[in-house]
ZADOZA-457517 format. One record per residue (C-alpha): x, y, z; residue number from 1; residue in three letters. Coordinates in steps of 0.02 Angstrom, whole numbers. Layout:
% residues N
<site><u>X</u><v>Y</v><w>Z</w><num>NUM</num><residu>ALA</residu></site>
...
This chain:
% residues 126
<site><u>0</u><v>0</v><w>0</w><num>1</num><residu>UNK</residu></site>
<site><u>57</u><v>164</v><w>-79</w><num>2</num><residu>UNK</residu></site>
<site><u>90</u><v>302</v><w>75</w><num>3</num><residu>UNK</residu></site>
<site><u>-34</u><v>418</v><w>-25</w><num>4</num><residu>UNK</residu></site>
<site><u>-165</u><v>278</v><w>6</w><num>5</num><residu>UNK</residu></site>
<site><u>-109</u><v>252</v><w>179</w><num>6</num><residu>UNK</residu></site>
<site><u>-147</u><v>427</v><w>232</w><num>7</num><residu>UNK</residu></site>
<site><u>-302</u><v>440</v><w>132</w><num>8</num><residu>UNK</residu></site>
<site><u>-389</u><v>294</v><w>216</w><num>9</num><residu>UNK</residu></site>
<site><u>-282</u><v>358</v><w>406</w><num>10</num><residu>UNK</residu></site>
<site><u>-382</u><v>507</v><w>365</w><num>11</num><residu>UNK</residu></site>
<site><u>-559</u><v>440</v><w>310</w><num>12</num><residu>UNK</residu></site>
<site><u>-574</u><v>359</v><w>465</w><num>13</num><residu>UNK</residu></site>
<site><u>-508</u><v>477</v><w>572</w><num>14</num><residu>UNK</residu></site>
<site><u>-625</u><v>597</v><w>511</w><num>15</num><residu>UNK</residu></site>
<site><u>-760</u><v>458</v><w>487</w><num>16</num><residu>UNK</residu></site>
<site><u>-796</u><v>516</v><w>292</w><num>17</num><residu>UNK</residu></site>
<site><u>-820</u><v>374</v><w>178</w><num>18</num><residu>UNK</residu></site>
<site><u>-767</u><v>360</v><w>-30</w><num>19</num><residu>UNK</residu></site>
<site><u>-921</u><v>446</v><w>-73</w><num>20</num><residu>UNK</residu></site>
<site><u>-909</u><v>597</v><w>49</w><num>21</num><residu>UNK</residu></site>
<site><u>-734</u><v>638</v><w>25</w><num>22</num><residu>UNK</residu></site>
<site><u>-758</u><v>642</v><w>-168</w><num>23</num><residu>UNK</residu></site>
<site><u>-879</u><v>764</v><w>-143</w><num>24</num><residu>UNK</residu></site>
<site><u>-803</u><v>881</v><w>-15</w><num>25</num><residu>UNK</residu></site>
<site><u>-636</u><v>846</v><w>-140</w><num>26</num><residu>UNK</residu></site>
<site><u>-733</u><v>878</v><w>-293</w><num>27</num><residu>UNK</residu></site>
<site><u>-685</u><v>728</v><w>-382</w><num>28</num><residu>UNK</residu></site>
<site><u>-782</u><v>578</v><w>-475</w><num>29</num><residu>UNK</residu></site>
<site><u>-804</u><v>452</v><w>-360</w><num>30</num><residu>UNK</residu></site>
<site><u>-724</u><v>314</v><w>-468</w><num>31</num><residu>UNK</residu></site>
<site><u>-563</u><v>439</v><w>-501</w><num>32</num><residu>UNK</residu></site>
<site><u>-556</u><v>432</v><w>-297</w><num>33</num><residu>UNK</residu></site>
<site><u>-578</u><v>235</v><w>-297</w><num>34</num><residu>UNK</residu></site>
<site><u>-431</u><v>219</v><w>-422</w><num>35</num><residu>UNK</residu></site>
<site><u>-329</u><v>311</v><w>-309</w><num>36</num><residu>UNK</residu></site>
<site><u>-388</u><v>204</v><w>-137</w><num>37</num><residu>UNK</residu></site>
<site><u>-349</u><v>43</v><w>-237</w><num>38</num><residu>UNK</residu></site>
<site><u>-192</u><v>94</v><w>-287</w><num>39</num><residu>UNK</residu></site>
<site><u>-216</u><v>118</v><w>-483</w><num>40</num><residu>UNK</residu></site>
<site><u>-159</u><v>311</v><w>-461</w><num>41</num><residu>UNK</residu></site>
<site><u>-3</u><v>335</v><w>-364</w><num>42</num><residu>UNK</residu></site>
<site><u>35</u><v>528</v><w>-322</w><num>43</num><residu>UNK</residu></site>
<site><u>132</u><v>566</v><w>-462</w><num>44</num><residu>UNK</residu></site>
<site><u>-14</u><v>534</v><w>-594</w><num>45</num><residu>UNK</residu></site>
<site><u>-100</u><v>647</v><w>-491</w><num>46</num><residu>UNK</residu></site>
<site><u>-111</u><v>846</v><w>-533</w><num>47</num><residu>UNK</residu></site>
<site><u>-60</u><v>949</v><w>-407</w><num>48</num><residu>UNK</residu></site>
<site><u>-243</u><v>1050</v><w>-395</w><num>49</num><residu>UNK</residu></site>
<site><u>-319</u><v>861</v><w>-382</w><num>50</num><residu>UNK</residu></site>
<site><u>-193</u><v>832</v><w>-242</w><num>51</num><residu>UNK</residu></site>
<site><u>-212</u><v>1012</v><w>-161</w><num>52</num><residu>UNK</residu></site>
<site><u>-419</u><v>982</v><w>-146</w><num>53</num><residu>UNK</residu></site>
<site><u>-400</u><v>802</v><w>-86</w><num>54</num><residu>UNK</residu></site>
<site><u>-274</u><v>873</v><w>60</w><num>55</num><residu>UNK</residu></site>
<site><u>-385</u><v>1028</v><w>97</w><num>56</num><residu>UNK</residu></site>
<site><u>-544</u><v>900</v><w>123</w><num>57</num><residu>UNK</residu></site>
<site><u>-445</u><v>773</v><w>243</w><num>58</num><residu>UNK</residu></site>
<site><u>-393</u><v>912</v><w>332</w><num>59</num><residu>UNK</residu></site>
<site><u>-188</u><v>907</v><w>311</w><num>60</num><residu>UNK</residu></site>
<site><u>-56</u><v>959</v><w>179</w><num>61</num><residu>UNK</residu></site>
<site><u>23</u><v>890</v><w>25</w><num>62</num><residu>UNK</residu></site>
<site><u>168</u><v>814</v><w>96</w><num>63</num><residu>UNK</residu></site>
<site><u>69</u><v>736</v><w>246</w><num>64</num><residu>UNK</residu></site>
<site><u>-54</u><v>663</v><w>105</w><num>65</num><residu>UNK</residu></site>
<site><u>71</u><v>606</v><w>-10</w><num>66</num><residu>UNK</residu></site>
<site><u>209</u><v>561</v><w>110</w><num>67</num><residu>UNK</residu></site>
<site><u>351</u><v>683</v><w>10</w><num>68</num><residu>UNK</residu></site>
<site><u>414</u><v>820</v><w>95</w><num>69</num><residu>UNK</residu></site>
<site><u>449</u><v>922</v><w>-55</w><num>70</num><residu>UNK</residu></site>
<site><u>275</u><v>981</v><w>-78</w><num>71</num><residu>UNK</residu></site>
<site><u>309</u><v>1068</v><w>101</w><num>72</num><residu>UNK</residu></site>
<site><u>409</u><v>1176</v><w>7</w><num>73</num><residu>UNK</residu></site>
<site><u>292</u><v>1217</v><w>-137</w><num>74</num><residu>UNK</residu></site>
<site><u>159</u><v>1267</v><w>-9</w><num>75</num><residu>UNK</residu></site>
<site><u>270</u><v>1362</v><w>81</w><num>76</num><residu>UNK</residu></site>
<site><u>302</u><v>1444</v><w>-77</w><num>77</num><residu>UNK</residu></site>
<site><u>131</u><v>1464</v><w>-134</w><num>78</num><residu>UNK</residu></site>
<site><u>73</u><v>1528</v><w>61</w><num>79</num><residu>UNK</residu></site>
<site><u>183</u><v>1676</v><w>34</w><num>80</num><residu>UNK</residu></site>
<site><u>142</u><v>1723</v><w>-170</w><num>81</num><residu>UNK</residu></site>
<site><u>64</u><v>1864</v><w>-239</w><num>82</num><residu>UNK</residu></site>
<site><u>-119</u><v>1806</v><w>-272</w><num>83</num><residu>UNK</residu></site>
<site><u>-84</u><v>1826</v><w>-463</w><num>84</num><residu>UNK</residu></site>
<site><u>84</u><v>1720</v><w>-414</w><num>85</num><residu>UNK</residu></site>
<site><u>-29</u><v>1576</v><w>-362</w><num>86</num><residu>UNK</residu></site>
<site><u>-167</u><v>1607</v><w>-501</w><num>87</num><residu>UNK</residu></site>
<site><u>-34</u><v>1560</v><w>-623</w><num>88</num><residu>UNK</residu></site>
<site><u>69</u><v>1447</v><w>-538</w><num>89</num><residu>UNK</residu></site>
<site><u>-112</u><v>1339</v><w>-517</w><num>90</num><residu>UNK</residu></site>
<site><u>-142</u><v>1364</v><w>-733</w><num>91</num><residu>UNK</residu></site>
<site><u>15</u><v>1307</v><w>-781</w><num>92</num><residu>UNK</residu></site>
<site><u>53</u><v>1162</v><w>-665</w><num>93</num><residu>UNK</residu></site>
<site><u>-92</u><v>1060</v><w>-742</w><num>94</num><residu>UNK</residu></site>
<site><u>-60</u><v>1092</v><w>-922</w><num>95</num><residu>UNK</residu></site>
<site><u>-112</u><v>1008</v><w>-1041</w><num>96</num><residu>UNK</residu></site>
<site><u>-17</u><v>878</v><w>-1150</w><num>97</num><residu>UNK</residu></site>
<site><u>-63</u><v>961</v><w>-1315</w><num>98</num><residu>UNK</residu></site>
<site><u>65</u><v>1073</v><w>-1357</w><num>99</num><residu>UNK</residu></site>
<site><u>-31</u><v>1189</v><w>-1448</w><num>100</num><residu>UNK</residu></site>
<site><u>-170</u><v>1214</v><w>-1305</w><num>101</num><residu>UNK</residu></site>
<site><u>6</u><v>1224</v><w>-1164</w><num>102</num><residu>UNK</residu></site>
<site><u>81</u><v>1349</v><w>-1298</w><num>103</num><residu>UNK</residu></site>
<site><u>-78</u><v>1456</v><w>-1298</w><num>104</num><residu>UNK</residu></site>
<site><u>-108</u><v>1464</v><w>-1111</w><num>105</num><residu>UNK</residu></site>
<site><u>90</u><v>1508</v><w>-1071</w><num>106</num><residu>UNK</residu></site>
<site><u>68</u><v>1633</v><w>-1200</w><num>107</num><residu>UNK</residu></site>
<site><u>-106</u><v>1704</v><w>-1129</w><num>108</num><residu>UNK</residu></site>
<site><u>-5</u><v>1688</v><w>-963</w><num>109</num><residu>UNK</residu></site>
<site><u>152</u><v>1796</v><w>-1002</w><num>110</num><residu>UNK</residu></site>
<site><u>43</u><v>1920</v><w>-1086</w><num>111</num><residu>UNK</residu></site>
<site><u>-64</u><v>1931</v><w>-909</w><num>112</num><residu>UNK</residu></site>
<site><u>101</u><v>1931</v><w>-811</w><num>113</num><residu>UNK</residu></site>
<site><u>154</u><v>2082</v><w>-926</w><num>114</num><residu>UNK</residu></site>
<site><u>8</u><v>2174</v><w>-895</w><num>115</num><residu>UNK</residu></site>
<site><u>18</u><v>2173</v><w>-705</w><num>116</num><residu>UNK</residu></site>
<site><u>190</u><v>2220</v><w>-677</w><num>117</num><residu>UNK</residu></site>
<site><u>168</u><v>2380</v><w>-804</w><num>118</num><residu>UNK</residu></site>
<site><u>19</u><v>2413</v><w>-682</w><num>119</num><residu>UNK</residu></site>
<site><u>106</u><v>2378</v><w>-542</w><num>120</num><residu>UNK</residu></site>
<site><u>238</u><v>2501</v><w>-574</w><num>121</num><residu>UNK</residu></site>
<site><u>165</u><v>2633</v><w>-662</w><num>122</num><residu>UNK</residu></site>
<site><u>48</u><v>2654</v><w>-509</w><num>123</num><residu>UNK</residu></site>
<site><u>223</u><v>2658</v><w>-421</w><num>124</num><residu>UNK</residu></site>
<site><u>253</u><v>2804</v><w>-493</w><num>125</num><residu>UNK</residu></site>
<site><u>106</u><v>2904</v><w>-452</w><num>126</num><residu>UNK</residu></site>
């Protein structure tokens, strides 16, 4: 049994939510959640934002979900970023696979990230 599976059932019972319950307070399918109890879906096929919503409805973080202390550090990081920071950080770490739709939303992205920095320091100036 995978550590992410551990501390999803540890939590379950601990806060006495079944499958069905924590799906919904995670807002996942139920069957995506069942995949992941039985072990089809380790951590790493996970997206973050799937990972973040599953840890915010057991009531603990990342790394005490998934068992890796690196994702300590990313929400560390992500605790202390601008909100626009963590808006983008949260579209481009699920990206998807087609390059042409990735290309598109970095693009969209940089042009966004552009924006607010000439607004940030033109109102600087006033």
């Amino acid at each position: 049994m995978s550590k992410l599976q551990e501390n999803i059932q540890k939590q379950m019972a601990r806060l006495g939510l079944n499958a069905a319950q924590l799906a919904k307070k995670a807002k996942v399918s139920p069957p995506y959640l069942w995949r992941i109890i039985k072990g089809e879906r380790d951590a790493e096929a996970i997206g973050f934002l799937k990972l973040q919503a599953l840890a915010k409805a057991l009531r603990i973080s990342i790394s005490e979900l998934t068992g890796d202390p690196a994702y300590k550090d990313l929400e560390h990081l992500l605790a202390h970023a601008s909100e626009l920071d963590r808006k983008i950080f949260e579209c481009v770490v699920d990206l998807p696979e087609d390059h042409h739709k990735r290309k598109t939303i970095l693009d969209i992205l940089g042009i966004v990230q552009e924006a607010e920095q000439k607004k940030a320091s033109s109102s600087k100036k006033k």
